[in-house]
C-alpha positions as CSV (number, residue, x, y, z in Angstrom):
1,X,-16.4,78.4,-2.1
2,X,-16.3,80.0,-5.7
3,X,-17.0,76.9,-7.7
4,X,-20.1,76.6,-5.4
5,X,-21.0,80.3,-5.8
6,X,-20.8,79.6,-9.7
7,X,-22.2,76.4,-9.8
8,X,-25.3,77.8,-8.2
9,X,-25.4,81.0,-10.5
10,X,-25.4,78.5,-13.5
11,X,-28.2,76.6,-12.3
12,X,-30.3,79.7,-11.7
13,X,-29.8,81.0,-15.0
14,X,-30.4,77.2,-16.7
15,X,-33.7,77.6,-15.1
16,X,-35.0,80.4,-16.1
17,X,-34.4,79.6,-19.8
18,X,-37.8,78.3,-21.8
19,X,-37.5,75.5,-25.0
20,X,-39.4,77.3,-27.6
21,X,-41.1,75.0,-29.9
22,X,-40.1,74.2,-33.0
23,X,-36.6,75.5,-32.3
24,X,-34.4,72.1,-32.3
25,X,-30.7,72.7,-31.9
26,X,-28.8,71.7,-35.2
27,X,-26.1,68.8,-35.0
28,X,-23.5,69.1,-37.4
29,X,-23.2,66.4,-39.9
30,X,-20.2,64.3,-39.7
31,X,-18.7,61.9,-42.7
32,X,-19.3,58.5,-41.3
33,X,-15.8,57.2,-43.0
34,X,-14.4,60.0,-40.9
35,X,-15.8,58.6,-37.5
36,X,-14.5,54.7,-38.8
37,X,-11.0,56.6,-39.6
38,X,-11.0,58.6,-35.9
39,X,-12.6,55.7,-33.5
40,X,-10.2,52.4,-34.9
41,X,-10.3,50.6,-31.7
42,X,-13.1,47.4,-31.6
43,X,-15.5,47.6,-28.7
44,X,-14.1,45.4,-25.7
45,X,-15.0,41.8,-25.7
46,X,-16.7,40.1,-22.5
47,X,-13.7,39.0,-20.0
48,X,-12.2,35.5,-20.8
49,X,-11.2,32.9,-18.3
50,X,-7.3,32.8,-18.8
51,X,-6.2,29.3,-18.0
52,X,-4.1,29.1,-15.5
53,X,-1.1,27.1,-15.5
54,X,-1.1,25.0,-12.5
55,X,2.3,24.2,-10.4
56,X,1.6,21.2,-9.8
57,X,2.2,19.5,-12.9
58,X,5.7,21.5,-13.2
59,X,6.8,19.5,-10.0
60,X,4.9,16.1,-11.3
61,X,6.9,16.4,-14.4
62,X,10.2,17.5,-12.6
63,X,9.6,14.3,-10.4
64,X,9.0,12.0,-13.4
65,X,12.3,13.1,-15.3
66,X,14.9,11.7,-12.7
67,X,15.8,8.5,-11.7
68,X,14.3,6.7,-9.2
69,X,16.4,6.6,-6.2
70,X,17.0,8.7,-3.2
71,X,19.8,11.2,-4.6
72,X,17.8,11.9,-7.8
73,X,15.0,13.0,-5.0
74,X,17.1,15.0,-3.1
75,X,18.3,16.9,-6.1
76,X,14.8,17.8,-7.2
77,X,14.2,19.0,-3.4
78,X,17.5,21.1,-3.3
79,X,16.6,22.8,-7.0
80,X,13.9,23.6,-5.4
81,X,15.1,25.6,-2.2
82,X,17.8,27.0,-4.0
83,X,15.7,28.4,-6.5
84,X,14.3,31.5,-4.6
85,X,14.3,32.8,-0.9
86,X,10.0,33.1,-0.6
87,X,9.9,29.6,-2.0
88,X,6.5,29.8,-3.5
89,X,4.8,27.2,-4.3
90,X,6.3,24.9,-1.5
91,X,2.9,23.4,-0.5
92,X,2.6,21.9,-4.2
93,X,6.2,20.8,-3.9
94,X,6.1,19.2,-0.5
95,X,2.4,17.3,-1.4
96,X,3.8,15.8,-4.8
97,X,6.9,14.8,-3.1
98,X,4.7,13.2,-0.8
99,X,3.0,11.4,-3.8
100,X,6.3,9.9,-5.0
101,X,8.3,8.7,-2.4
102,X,7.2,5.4,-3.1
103,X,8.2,4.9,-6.8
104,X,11.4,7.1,-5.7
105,X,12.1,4.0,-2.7
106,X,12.3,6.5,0.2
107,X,8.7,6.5,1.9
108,X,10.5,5.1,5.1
109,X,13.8,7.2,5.1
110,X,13.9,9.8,8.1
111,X,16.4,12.0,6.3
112,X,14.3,12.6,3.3
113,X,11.2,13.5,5.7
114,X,13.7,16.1,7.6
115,X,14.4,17.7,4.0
116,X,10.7,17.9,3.3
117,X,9.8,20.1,6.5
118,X,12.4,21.5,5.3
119,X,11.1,22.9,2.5
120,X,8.8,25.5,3.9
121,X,9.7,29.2,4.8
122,X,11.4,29.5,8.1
123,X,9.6,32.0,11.2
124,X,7.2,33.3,8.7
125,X,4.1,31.1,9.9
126,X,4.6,31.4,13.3
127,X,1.8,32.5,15.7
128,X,2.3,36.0,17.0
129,X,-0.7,36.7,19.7
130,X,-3.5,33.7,20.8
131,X,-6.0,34.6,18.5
132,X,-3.6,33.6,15.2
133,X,-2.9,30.5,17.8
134,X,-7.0,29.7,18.4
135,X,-7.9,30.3,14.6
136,X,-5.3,28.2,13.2
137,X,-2.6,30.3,11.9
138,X,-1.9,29.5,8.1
139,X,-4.4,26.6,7.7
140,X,-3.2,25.1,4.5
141,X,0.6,25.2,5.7
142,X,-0.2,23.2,8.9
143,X,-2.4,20.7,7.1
144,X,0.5,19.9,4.4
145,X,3.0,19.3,7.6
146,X,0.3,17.2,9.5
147,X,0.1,15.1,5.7
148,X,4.0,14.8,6.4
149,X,3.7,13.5,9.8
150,X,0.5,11.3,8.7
151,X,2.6,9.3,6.1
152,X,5.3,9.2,8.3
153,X,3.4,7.2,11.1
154,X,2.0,5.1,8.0
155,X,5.1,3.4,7.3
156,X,6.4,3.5,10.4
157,X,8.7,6.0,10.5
158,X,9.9,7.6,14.1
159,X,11.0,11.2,14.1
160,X,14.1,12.8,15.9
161,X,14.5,15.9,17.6
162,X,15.7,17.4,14.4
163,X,11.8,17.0,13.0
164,X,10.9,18.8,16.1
165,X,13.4,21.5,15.6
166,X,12.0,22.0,12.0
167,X,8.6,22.1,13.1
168,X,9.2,24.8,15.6
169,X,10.8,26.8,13.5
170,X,8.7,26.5,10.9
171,X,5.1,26.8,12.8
172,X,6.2,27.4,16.8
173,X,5.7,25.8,19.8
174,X,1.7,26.1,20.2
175,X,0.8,24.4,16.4
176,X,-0.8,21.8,15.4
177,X,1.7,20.1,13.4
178,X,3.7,19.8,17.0
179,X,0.8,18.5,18.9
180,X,0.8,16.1,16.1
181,X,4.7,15.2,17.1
182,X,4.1,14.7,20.2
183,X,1.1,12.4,20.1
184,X,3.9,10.1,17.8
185,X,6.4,10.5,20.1
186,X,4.1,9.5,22.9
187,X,2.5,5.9,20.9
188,X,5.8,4.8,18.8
189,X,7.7,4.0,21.4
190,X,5.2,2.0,23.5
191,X,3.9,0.2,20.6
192,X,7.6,-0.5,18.8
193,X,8.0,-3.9,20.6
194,X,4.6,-4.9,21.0
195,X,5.0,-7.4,18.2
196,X,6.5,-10.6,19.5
197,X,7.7,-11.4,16.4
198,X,9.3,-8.4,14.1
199,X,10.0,-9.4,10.4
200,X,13.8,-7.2,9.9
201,X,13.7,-4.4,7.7
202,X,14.9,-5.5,4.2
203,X,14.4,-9.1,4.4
204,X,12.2,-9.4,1.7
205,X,14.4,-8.5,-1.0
206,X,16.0,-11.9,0.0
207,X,13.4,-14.8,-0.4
208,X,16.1,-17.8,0.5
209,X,16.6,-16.0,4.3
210,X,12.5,-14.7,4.7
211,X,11.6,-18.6,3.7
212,X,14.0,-20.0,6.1
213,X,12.4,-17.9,8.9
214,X,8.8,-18.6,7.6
215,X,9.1,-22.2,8.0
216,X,11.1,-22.0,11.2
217,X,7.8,-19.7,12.7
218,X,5.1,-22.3,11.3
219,X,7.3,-25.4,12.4
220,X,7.7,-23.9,16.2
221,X,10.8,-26.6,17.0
222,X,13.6,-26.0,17.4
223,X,15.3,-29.1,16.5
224,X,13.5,-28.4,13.2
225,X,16.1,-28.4,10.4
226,X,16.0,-26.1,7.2
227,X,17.4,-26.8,4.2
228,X,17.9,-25.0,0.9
229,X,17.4,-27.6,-2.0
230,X,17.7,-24.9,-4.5
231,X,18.8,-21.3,-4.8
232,X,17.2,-18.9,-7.5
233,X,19.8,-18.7,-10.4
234,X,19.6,-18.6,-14.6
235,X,20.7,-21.1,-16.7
236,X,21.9,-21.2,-20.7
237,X,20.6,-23.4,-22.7
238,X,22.8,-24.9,-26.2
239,X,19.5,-23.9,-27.5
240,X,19.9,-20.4,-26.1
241,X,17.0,-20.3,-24.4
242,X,17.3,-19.1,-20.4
243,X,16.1,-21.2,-17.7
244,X,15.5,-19.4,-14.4
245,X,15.5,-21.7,-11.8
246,X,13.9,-20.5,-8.3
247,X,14.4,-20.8,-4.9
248,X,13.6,-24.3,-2.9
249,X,13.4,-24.5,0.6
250,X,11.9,-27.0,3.1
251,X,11.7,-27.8,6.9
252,X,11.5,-31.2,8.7
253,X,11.9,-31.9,12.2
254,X,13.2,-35.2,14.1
255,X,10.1,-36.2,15.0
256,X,8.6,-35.7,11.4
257,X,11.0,-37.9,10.3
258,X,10.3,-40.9,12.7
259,X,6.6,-40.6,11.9
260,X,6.9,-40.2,8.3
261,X,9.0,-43.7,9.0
262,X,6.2,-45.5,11.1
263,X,3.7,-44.8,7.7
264,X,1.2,-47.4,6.7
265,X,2.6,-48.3,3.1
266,X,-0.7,-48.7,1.5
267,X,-1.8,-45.3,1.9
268,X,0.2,-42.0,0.0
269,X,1.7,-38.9,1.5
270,X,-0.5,-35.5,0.2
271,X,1.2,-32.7,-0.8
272,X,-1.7,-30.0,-0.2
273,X,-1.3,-26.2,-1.0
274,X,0.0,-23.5,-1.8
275,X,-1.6,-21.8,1.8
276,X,-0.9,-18.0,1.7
277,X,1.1,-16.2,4.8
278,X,0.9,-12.4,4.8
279,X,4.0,-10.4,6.2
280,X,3.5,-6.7,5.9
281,X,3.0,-6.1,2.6
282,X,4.3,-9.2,0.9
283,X,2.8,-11.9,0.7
284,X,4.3,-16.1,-0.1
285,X,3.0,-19.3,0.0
286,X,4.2,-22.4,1.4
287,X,3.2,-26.2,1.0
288,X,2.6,-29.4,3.4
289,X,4.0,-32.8,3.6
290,X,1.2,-34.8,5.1
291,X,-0.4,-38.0,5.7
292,X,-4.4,-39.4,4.9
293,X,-6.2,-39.1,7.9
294,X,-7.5,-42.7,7.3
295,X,-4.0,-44.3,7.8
296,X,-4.1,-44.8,11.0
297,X,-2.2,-47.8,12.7
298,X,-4.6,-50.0,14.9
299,X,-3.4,-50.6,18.9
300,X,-2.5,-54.3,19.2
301,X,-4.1,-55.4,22.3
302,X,-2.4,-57.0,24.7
303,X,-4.2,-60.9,25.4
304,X,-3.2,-60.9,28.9
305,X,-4.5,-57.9,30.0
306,X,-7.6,-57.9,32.3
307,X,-11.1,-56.9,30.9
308,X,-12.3,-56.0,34.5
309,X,-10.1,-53.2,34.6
310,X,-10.2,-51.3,31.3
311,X,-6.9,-49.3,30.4
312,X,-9.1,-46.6,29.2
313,X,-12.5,-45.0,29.1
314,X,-14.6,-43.1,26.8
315,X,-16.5,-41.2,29.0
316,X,-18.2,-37.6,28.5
317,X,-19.0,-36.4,31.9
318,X,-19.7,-33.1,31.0
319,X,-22.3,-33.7,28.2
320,X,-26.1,-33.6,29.4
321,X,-29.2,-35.2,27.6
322,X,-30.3,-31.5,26.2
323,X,-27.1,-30.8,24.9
324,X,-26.8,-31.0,21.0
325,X,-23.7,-33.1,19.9
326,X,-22.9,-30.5,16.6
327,X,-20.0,-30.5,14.7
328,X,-16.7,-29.5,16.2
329,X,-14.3,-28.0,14.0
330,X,-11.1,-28.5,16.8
331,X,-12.1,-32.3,16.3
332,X,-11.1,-32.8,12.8
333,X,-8.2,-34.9,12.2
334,X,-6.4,-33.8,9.1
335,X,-3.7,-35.9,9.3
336,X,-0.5,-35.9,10.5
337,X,2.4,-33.5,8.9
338,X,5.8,-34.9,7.9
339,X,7.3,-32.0,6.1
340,X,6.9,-28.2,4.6
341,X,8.5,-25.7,2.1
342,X,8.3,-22.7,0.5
343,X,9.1,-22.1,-3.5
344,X,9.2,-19.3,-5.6
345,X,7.1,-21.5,-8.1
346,X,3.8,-23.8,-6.9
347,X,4.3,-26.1,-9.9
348,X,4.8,-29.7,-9.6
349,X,8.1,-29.7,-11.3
350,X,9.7,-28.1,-8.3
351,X,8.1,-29.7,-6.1
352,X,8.9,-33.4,-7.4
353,X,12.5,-31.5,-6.8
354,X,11.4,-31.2,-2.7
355,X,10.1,-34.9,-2.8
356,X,13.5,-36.0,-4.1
357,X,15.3,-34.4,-1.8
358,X,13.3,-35.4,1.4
359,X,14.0,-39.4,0.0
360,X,18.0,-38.5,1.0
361,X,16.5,-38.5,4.8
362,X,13.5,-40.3,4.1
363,X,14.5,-43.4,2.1
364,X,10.6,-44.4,3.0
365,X,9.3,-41.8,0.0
366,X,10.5,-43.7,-2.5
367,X,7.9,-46.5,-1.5
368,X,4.9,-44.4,-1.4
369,X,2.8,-42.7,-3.7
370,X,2.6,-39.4,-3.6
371,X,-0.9,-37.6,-4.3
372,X,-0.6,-33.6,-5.6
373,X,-3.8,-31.4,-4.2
374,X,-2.8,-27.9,-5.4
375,X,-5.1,-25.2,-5.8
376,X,-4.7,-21.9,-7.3
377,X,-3.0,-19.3,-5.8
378,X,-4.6,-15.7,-5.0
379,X,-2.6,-13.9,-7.9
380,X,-4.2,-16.8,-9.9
381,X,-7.4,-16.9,-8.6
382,X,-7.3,-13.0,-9.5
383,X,-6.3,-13.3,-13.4
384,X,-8.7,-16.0,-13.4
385,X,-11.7,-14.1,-12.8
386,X,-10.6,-11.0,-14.5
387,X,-10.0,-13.0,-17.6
388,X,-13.7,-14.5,-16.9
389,X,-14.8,-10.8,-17.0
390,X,-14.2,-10.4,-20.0
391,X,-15.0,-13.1,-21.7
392,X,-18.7,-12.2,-20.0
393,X,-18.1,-8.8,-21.5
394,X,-17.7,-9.7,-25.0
395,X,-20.2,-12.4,-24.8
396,X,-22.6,-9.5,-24.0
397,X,-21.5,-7.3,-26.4
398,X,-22.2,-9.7,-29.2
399,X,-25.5,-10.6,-27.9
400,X,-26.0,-7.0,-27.8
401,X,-27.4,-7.3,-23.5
402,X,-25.2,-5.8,-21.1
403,X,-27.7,-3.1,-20.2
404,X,-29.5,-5.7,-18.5
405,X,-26.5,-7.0,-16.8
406,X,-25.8,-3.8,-15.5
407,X,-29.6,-3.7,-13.8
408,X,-29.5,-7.3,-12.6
409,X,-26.6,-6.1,-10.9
């Protein structure tokens, strides 16, 4: 209350005083070098953006240091949790973990999914009351566990009850990263053995066994017998030059062999391919054994047989005067096929290798002629054209057009 009493005296007083002209208050001169002596500090400089140091590429670099197998990855992972209790960062851990479990080998390892959940801070994300439940309780947390659940239904990986305990730890019972667990739980199982035909896990790192099984699945026989003629191995030259020889394997049944027998001598055996076959992710090629269409043996007919009664007759019943007789693709004869195989190279050295080996059971082969139709592969088909590409790009750069390529396109 004083300070207001004097506050308004003070302004009373100030405004009864008058300026009297030509009166003007005297400032008292100061030595400039003085002032530059007293006031040293520079006027302040408009903010600058401070680049930030992301932490990403710490855990992108920590990632590319170690070797690539599955205990170098767990290492980096453990370094990680051990390095504080809050464990910040985790979401940038977990998503370049994610990122590298490919080159690392471990994309379809359950354990090393486990340890990623793992990762994040235990009970801290957890819902507390249904509104945190209804508006997604720590969005960016719950969308970096769903991307763990996502790549694990990718490739195929089922989780246990320990992925469930993790996730209810981590995010409770009424999240969405355990609505996503349960939706896998729900379609894995039902749609594990859907396939009639499974390709084992690891049979592609050996190409001898995943031919064998190839051939026996195209052949569909099972008195079909499959033989290795070659197995991939290296050789030393006197020269010292290193041949690598690769694998050789072929398929012929009982029945191929009697009909590759009853073949008309004047006509050759094709040898047609290679004809791509897609499991998963890898893909090989295999080639065919097989006969012209046009050697076909003409039926001997029998002189005593009657000509009142025919043995058999041509007769389409179901086709009508409107109909139009177009081509039929189930029609076409393509000849019939004596043999099969599957090499690691499509070149005709190995395959003169197959031939040779088919004449130890087929002593006919080394009467006929034998007539090569390969075409190019699709990883050659692909170097092809991107060696075509750029010969058309250096073509247009001397001739100084590939603006108007880029229009015409």
């Amino acid at each position: 209350m004083r300070t207001l009493r004097w506050l308004r005296s003070a302004q009373s007083l100030c405004a009864g005083l008058r300026w009297i002209p030509g009166m003007e208050p005297q400032q008292p001169q100061v030595n400039p070098q003085l002032l530059r002596l007293v006031h040293t500090s520079s006027p302040p400089d408009p903010p600058k953006a401070t680049p930030q140091t992301s932490t990403v590429t710490v855990f992108e670099e920590a990632f590319a240091n170690q070797q690539r197998n599955k205990a170098s990855f767990v290492q980096v992972l453990d370094l990680f949790c051990g390095r504080s209790v809050r464990r910040r960062g985790h979401v940038e851990m977990i998503e370049a973990a994610l990122r590298w479990m490919p080159e690392f080998g471990v994309e379809k390892d359950l354990e090393v999914y486990n340890k990623l959940l793992d990762v994040f801070p235990k009970e801290v994300f957890v819902p507390k009351n249904f509104i945190q439940i209804y508006f997604n309780h720590y969005p960016r947390q719950q969308e970096c566990a769903i991307k763990v659940l996502e790549q694990m239904e990718y490739y195929g990986v089922t989780p246990n009850k320990h992925t469930r305990f993790l996730l209810v730890q981590t995010f409770g019972k009424l999240s969405h990263p355990l609505k996503k667990y349960q939706r896998i739980m729900y379609w894995f199982p039902r749609f594990k053995y859907a396939n009639p035909y499974p390709l084992p896990d690891g049979i592609e790192a050996d190409p001898v066994a995943l031919s064998k099984m190839c051939l026996q699945r195209i052949a569909a026989d099972r008195d079909a017998l499959a033989t290795v003629y070659q197995l991939p191995s290296t050789e030393e030259c006197e020269d010292g030059t290193v041949l690598e020889h690769v694998h050789l394997v072929g398929i012929q049944s009982p029945n191929q062999v009697s009909l590759l027998a009853e073949h008309d001598r004047s006509y050759p055996v094709i040898v047609e391919g290679p004809f791509p076959l897609w499991l998963k992710k890898t893909c090989v090629y295999y080639f065919v054994l097989r006969g012209d269409p046009e050697a076909k043996k003409k039926e001997e007919l029998d002189p005593e047989r009657c000509f009142y009664y025919p043995l058999q007759l041509d007769l389409d019943l179901e086709r009508d005067l409107g109909d139009e007789h177009t081509f039929n693709v189930d029609e076409v004869e393509e000849g019939p096929v004596y043999a099969m195989c599957m090499t690691g190279s499509g070149n005709e050295k190995s395959l003169l290798k197959w031939i040779q080996g088919l004449e130890e059971t087929n002593p006919i082969l080394a009467q006929l002629p034998v007539l090569f139709r390969l075409t190019s592969g699709l990883q050659e088909v692909s170097t092809v054209t991107k060696q075509e590409d750029k010969s058309q790009q250096k073509e247009e750069e001397e001739s100084g057009q590939p603006e108007h390529r880029q229009m015409e396109q």
